[in-house]
C-alpha positions in Angstrom: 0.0 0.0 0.0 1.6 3.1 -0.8 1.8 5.6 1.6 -1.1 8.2 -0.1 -3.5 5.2 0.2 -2.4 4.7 3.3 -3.1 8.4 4.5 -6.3 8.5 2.8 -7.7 5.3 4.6 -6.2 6.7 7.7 -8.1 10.1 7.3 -11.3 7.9 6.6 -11.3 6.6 9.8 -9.7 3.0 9.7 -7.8 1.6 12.7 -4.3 0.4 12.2 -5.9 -3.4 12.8 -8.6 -2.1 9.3 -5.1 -1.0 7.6 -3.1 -4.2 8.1 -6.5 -6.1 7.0 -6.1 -4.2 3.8 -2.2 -4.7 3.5 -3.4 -8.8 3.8 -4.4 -9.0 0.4 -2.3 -6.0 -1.0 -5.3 -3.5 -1.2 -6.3 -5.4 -5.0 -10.3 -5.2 -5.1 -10.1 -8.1 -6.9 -8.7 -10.2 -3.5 -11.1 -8.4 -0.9 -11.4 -11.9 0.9 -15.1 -13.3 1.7 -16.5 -12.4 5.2 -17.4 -15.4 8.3 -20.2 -14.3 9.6 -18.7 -12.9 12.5 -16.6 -10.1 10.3 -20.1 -9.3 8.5 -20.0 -5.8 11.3 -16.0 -5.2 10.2 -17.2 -5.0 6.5 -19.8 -2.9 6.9 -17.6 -0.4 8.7 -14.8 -0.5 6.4 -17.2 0.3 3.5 -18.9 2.5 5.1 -15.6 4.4 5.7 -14.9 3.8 1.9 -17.8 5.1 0.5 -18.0 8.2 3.3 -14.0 9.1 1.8 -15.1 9.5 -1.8 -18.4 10.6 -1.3 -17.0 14.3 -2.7 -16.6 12.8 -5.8 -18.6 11.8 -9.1 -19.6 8.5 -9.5 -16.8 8.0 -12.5 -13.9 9.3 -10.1 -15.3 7.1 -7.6 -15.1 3.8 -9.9 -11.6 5.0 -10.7 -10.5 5.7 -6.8 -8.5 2.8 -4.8 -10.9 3.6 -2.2 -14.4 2.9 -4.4 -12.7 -0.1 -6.0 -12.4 -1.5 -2.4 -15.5 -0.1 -0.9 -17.7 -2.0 -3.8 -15.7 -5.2 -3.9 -16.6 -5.2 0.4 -20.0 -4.4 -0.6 -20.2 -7.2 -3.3 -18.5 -9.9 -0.7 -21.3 -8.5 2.2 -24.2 -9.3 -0.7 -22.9 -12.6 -1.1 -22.5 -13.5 2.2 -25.9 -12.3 3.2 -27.6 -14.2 0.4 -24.8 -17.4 -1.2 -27.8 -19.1 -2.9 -28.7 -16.0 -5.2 -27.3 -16.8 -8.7 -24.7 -14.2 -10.4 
């Protein structure tokens, strides 16, 4: 994670526990790992934080931002863990 991201997650809120969960999988929105259903709450909160970040910005700059790559892969893995049987 370079250290702008870094700043820009930390200015969003995230805890230095959020930041090293990021760092796990190299901050690729492609890798955002699926959520137990215990971490379901963690998610939430770290998109949350996501989409409150780049909430200043269109929706295009958004899709292009680190941050709203992340915050709608979290969002995609908390659909899919709240309903696994619905078909893609």
């Amino acid at each position: 994670m370079d250290a702008q991201l870094r700043e820009r997650l930390e200015l969003a809120g995230l805890s230095k526990a959020d930041l090293a969960w990021f760092e796990s999988f190299g901050c690729d929105d492609a890798r955002v790992p699926s959520p137990r259903p215990e971490e379901l709450a963690d998610y939430s909160r770290r998109e949350a934080a996501l989409n409150a970040s780049v909430a200043a910005l269109t929706y295009a700059e958004r899709g292009e931002s680190p941050e709203g790559r992340l915050a709608a892969a979290i969002g995609a893995r908390i659909a899919d863990a709240r309903d696994p049987d619905e078909d893609e």
